[in-house]
C-alpha positions as CSV (number, residue, x, y, z in Angstrom):
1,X,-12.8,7.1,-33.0
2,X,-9.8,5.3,-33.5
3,X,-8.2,6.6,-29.9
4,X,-11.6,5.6,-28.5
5,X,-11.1,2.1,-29.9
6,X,-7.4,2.3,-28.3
7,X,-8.3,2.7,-25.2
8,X,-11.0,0.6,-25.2
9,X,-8.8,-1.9,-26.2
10,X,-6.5,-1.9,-23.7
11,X,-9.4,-1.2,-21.1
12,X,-10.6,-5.2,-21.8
13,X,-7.1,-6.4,-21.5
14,X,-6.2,-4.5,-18.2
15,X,-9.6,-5.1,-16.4
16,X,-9.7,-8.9,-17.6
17,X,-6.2,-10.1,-17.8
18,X,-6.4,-10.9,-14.5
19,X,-9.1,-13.4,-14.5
20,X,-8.2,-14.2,-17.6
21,X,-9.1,-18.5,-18.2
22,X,-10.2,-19.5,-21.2
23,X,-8.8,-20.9,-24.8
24,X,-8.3,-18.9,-27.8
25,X,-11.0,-19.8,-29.6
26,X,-14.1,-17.7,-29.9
27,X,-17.7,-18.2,-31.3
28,X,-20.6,-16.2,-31.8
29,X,-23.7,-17.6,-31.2
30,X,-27.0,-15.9,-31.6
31,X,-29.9,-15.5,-29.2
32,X,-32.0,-18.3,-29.0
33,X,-36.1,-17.4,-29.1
34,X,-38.4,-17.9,-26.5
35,X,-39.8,-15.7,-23.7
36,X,-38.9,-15.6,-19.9
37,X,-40.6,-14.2,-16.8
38,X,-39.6,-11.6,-14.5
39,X,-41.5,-12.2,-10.8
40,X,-40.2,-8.4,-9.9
41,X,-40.6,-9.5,-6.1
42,X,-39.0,-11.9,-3.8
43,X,-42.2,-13.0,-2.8
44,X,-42.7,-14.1,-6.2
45,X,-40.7,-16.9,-7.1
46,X,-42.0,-19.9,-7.6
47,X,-43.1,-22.0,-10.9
48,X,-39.0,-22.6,-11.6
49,X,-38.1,-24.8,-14.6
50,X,-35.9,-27.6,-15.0
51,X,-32.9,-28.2,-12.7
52,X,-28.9,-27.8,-13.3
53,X,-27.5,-29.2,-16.4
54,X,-23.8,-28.3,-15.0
55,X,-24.6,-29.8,-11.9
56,X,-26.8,-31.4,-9.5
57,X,-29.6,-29.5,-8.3
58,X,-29.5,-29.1,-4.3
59,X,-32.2,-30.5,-2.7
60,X,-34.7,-27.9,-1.1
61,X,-33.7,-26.5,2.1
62,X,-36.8,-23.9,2.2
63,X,-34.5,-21.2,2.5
64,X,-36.2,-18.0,1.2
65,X,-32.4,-16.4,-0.4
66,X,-29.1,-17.3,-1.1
67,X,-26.6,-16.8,1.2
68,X,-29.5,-15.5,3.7
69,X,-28.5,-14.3,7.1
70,X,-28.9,-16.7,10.0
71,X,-32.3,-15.4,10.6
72,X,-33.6,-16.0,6.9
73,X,-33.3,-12.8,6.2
74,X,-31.6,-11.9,2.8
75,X,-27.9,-10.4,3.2
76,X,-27.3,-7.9,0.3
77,X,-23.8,-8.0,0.7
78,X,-23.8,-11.9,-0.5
79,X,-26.8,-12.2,-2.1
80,X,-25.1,-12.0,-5.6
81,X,-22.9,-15.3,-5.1
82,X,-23.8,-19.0,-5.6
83,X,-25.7,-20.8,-2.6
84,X,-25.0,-24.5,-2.8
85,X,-27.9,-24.8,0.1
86,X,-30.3,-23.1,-2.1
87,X,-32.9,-24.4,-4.5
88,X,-32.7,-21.9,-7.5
89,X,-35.7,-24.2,-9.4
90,X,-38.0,-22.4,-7.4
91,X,-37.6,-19.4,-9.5
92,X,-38.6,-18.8,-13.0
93,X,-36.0,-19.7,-15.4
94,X,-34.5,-17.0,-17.3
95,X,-32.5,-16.6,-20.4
96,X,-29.1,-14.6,-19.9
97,X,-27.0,-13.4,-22.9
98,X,-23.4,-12.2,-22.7
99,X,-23.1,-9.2,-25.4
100,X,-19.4,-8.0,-26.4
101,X,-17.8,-5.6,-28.4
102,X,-15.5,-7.7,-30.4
103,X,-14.3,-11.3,-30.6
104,X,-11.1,-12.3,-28.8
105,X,-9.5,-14.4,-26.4
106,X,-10.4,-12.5,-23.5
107,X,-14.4,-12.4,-24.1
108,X,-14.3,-16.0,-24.8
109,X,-13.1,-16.8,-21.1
110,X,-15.8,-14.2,-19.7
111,X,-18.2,-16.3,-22.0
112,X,-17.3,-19.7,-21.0
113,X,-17.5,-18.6,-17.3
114,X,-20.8,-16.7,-17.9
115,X,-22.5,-20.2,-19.5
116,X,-20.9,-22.1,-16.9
117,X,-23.0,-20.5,-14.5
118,X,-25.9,-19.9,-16.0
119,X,-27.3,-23.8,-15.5
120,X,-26.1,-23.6,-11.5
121,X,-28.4,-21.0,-11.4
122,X,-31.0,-22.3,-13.2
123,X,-31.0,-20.0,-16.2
124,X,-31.3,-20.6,-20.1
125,X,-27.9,-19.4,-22.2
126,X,-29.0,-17.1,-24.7
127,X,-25.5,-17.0,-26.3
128,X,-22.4,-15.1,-26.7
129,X,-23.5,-12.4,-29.3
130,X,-20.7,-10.7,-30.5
131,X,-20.8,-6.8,-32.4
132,X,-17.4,-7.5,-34.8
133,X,-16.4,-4.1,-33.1
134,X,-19.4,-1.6,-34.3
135,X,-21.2,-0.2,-32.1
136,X,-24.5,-0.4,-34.5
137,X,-24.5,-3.7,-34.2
138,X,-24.0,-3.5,-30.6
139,X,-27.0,-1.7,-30.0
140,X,-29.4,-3.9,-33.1
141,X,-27.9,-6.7,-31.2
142,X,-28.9,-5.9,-28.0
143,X,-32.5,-4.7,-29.1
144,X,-32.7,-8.3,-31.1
145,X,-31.8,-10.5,-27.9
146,X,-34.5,-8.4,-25.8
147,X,-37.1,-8.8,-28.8
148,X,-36.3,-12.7,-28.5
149,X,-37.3,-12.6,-24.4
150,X,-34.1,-12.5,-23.1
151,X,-33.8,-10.7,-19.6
152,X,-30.9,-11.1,-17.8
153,X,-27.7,-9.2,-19.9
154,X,-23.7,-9.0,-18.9
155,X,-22.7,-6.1,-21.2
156,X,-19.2,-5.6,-22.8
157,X,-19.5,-2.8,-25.5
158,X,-17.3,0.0,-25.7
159,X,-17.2,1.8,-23.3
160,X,-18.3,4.5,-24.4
161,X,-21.3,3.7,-25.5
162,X,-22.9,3.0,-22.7
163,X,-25.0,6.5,-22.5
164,X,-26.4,5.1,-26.0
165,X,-27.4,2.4,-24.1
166,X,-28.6,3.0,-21.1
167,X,-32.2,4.9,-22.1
168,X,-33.0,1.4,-24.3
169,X,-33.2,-1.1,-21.1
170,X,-34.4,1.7,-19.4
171,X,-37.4,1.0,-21.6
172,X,-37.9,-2.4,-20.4
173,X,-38.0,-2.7,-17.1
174,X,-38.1,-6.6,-17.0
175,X,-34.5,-6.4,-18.0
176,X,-31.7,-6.5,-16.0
177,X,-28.1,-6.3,-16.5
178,X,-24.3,-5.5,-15.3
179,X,-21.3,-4.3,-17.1
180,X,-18.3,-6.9,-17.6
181,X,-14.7,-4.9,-18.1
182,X,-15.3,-1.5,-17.7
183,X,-17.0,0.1,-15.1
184,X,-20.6,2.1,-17.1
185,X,-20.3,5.4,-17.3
186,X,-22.1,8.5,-18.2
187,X,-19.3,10.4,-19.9
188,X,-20.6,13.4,-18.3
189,X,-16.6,14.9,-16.6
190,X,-17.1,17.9,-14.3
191,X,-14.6,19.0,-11.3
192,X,-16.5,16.4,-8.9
193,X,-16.7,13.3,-11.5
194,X,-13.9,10.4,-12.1
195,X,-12.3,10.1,-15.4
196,X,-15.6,9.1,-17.7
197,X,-17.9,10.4,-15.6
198,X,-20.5,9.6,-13.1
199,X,-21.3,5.4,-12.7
200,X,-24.5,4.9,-13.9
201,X,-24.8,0.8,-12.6
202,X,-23.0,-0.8,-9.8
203,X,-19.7,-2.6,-10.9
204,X,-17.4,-5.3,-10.0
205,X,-13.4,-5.0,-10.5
206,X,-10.1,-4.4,-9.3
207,X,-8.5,-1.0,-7.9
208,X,-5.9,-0.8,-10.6
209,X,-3.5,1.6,-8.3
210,X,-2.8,-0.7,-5.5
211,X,-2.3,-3.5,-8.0
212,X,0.4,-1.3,-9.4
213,X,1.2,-1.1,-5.8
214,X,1.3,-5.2,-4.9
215,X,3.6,-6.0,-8.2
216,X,6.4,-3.7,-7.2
217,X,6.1,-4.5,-3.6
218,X,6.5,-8.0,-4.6
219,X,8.9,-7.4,-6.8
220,X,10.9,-5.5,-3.4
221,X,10.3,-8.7,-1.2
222,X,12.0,-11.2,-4.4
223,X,15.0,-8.8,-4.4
224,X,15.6,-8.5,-0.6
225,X,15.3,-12.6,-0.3
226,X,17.4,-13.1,-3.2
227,X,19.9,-10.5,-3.6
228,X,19.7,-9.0,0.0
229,X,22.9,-7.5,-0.6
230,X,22.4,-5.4,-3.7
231,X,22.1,-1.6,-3.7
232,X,19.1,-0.4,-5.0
233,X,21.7,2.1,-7.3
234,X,22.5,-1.3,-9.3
235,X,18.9,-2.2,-9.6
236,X,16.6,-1.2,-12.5
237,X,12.8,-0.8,-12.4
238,X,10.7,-0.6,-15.1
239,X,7.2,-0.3,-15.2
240,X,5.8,-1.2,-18.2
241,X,2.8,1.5,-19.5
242,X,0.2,2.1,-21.6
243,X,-0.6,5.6,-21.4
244,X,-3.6,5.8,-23.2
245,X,-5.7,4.0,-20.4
246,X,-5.9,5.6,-17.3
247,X,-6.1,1.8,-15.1
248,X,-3.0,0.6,-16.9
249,X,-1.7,3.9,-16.3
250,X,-2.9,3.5,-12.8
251,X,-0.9,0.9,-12.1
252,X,2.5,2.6,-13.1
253,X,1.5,4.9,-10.6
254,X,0.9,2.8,-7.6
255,X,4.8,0.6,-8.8
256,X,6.2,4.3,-8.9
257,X,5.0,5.2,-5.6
258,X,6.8,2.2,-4.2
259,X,9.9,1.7,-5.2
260,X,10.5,5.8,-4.3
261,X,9.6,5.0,-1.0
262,X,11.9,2.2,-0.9
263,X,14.8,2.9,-3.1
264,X,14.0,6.3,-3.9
265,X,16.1,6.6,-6.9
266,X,14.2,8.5,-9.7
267,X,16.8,7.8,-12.5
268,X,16.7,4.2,-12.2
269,X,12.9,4.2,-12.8
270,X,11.7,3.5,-16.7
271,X,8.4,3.7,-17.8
272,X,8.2,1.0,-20.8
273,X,5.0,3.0,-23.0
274,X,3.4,0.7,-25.6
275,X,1.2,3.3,-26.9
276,X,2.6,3.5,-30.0
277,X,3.2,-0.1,-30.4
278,X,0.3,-1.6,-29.0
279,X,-0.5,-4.5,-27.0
280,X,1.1,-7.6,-27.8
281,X,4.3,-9.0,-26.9
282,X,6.0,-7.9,-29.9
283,X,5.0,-4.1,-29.0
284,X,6.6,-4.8,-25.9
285,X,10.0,-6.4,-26.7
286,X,10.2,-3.1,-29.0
287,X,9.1,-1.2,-26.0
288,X,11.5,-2.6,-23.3
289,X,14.7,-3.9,-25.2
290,X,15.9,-0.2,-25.7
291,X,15.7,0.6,-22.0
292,X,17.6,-3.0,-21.1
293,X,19.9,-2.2,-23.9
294,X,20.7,1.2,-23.6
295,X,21.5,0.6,-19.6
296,X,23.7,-1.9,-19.6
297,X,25.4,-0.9,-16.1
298,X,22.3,-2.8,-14.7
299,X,22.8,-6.2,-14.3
300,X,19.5,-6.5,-11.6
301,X,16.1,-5.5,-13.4
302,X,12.8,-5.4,-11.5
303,X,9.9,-5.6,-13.9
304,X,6.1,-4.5,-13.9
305,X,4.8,-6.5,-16.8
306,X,1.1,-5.1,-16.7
307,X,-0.5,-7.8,-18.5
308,X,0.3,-11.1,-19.7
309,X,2.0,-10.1,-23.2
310,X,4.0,-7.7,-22.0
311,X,5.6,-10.1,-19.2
312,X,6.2,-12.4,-21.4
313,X,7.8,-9.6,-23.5
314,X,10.3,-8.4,-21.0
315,X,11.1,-12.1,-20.1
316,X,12.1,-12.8,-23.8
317,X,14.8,-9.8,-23.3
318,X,16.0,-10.2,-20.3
319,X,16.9,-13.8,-21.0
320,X,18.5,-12.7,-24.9
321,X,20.8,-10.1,-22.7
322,X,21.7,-12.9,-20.3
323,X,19.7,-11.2,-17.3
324,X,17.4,-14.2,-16.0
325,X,18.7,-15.2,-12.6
326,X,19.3,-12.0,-11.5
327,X,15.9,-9.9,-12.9
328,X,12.0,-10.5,-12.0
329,X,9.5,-9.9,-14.1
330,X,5.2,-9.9,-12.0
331,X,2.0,-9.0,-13.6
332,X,-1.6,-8.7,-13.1
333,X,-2.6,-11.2,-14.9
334,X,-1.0,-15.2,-14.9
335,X,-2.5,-17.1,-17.8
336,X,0.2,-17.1,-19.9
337,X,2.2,-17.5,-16.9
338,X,0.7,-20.7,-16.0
339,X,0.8,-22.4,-19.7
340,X,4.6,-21.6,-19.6
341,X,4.1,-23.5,-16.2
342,X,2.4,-26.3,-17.7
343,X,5.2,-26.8,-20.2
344,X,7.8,-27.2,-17.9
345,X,9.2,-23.2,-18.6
346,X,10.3,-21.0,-15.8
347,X,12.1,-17.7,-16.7
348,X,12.3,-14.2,-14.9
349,X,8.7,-14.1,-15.4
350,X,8.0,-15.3,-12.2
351,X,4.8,-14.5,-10.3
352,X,1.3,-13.1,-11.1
353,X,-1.4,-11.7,-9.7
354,X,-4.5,-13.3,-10.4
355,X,-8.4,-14.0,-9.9
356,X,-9.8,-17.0,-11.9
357,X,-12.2,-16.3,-14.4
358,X,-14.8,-18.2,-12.4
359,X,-14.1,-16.1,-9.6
360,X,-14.9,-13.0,-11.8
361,X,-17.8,-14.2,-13.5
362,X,-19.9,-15.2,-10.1
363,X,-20.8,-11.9,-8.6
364,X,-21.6,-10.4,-11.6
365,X,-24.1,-13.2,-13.5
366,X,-25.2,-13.1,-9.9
367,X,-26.0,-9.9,-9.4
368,X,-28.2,-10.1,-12.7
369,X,-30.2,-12.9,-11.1
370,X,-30.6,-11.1,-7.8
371,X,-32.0,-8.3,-9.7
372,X,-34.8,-10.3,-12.0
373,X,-35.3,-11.7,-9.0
374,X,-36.6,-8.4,-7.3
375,X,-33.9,-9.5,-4.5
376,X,-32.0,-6.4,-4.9
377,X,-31.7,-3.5,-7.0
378,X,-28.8,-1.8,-8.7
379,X,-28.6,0.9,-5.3
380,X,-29.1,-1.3,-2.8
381,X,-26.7,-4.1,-3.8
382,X,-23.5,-4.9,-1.9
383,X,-24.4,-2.0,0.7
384,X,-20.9,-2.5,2.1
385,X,-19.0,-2.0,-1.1
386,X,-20.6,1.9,-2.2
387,X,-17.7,4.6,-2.9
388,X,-19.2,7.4,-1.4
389,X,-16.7,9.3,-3.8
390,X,-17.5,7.5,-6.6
391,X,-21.4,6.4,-6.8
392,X,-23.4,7.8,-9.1
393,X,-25.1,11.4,-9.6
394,X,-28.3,12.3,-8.7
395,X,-28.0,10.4,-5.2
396,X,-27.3,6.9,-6.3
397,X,-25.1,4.4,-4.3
398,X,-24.1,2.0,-7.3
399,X,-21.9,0.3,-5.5
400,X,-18.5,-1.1,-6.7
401,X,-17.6,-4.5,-5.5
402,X,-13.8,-5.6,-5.1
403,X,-12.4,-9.2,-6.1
404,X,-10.3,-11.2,-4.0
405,X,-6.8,-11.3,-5.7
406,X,-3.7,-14.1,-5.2
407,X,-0.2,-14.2,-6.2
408,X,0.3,-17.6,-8.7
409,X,3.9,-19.2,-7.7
410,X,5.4,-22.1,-9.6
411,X,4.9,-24.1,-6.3
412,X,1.3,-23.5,-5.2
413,X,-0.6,-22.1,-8.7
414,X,-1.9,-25.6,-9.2
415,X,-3.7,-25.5,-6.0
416,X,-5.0,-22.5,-6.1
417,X,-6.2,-23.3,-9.5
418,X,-8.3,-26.7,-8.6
419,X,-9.3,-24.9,-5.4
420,X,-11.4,-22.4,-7.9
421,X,-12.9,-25.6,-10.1
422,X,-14.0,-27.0,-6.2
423,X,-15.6,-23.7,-5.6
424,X,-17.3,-23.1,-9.0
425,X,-18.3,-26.7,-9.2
426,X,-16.1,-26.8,-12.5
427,X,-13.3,-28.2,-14.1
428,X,-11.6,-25.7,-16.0
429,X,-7.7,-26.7,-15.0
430,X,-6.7,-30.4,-15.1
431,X,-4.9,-30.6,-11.8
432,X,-5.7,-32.9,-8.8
433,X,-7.7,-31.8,-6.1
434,X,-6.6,-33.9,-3.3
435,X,-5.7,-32.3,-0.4
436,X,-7.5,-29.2,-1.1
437,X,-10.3,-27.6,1.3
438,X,-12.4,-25.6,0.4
439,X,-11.3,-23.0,3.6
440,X,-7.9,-22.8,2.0
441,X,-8.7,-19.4,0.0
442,X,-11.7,-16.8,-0.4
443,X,-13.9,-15.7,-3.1
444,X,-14.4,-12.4,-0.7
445,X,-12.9,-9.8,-0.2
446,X,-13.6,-9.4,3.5
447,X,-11.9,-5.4,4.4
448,X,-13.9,-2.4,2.9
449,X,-11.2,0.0,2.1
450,X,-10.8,2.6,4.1
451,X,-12.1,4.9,0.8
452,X,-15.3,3.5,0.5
453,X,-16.3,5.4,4.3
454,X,-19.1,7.6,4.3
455,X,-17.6,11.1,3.9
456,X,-19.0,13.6,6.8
């Protein structure tokens, strides 16, 4: 149980941390009472309630979908994100809940996003119903909420306990739901099956091996335009690792794989494992000041932070042995990296890749409408985005949507930053939007991977 826990743990940090956007605060409120209505068709949606209390209601357009094709017919592939052309009082007003695991930094951002959505879309928030890590509770939670007519869930237990799960909203078929930070599983391994088994829902993430990948890539690029004339035999790499979870793991994988193609220089690779430390930034300043210290004939370091903490981490050492200017430390992840920002601190932490919270959030409370809506179902959902290796059992095609990803500089992360608020109709970040349009970045991610092809 206790190695379940760990890698659950570090599952909601790697699969968050890089939408990561709230405070540190965290509340648990409890499901409010009251009923709501499922139409279970398209055809069926009329007798909405009250409009936005976020924001101003669009006025009617008659369009039949969000994000509909140009002949009004729906498109499956967008359905699940917010129309600002579309009239969601026309539908019947449901109440969403976002259900976690445990309390914590990183479920309050999910749960600020989540209610910040729910009014756009015309929904009731039914609360942020935390379990205090039991998985009991998870499940008397969960059973309460749907006793108190709440329909539309965004589920965050651990993971797993999702075949636990799984048979009780199977009894009710006017709920729907979607997973949060880890993709839901079956737990069922075989020759054929990913690590946890066959998906049992659709999903929407990250691919945690090509972000390994883009950090030590742009780790490479800051090297050649700022020491171009370095050998890579004076430069160190570390990765940092958490071997216990298998996308943090991931990750080290993907940075591996790229600086052997480019330096290919196997003893000047470290892998920094927190496993028995933990995650936090003081388990990984005890994780990465040996390898800094013990290998002093570096004097360049190239550094795969992983997460927040553990950037911040190697930062802290590097600068105690003197090694700013010449080291660079990325991450998948940025919120810490933009408070530092903020504050006016710059240090070899110096980039992060990123998706805002928001961003995150969209797809996934949208899906859940889409499907009390009868618009879509959990198979036929984002048709573009099914693994064919990776889909379900039993003939499924749960698909598995990718998020759009961006680096955060010092120059440009403000921008980026208010450009999110002007998408989500929010105002998380307390930049200035002036100058900003609304075509200067993507909530899409517009290339299928190559991966995702039918096989045969």
């Amino acid at each position: 149980m206790k190695r379940a826990l760990a890698i659950l743990l570090c599952l909601v940090l790697v699969l968050s941390l890089a939408a990561c956007g709230g405070d540190d605060s965290s509340t648990n409120t409890p499901a409010n009472s009251g009923s709501s209505s499922n139409s279970g068709s398209a055809s069926a949606n009329n007798g909405g309630s009250s409009g936005n209390s976020g924001s101003e209601a669009p006025a009617s357009t008659g369009k039949a979908y969000p994000n509909a094709n140009p002949d009004g017919s729906i498109n499956l592939d967008r359905i699940g994100h917010y129309d600002t052309d579309y009239d969601y009082t026309q539908n019947p007003k449901y109440k969403v809940a976002y259900l976690v695991n445990d309390t914590g930094p990183l479920y309050q951002a999910s749960a600020d996003a989540f209610e910040h959505w729910c009014p756009l879309f015309n929904c009731e928030w039914a609360g942020y119903i935390t379990a205090g890590g039991d998985g009991d509770m998870f499940i008397t939670n969960l059973q309460n909420a749907i006793d108190q007519g709440v329909t539309g869930f965004i589920l965050d237990p651990d993971s797993t306990l999702f075949p636990s799960l799984y048979p009780i909203l199977e009894e009710y078929p006017e709920v729907q739901w979607m997973s949060m930070m880890s993709p839901p599983r079956d737990l069922v391994e075989t020759e054929n099956t990913p690590v946890g088994g066959s998906m049992i829902h659709p999903y929407v993430g990250f691919d945690n091996y090509d972000a390994g990948v883009q950090q030590a890539q742009k780790l490479i690029e800051w090297k050649n335009a700022t020491y171009p004339d370095v050998p890579w035999s004076e430069v160190g790499f570390i990765s940092m690792d958490y071997s216990l979870s298998p996308p943090l793991h991931a990750r080290l994988e993907g940075a591996k794989s790229v600086w052997m193609d480019v330096a290919g220089i196997e003893e000047n690779f470290f892998a920094g494992d927190a496993v028995t430390s933990g995650i936090n930034m003081q388990a990984g300043i005890d994780t990465i000041s040996p390898i800094i210290s013990t290998h002093s004939e570096f004097k360049y370091w190239l550094v795969v932070g992983l997460i927040d903490d553990f950037s911040q981490a190697a930062a802290t050492v590097l600068d105690q042995q003197g090694l700013t200017e010449t080291s660079c430390v990325v991450d998948f992840g940025g919120t810490a990296l933009q408070q530092q920002w903020d504050q006016g601190q710059e240090d070899s932490y110096r980039y992060a890749l990123f998706t805002a919270q928001n961003l995150y959030c969209e797809p996934i409370f949208g899906a859940v409408y889409a499907f009390l809506n009868g618009w879509a179902t959990p198979d036929t959902i984002w048709p573009s985005w099914i693994n064919y290796n990776d889909c379900g059992a039993d003939g499924h095609t749960y698909p598995s949507l990718r998020l759009p990803t961006v680096w955060l500089t010092h120059d440009d992360y403000k921008h980026y930053l208010e450009w999110t608020d002007m998408y989500a109709h929010a105002d998380a970040y307390p930049y200035s939007q002036e100058g900003i349009s609304m075509d200067d970045y993507t909530a899409f991610v517009d290339v299928v991977p190559p991966e995702y092809a039918p096989q045969g």
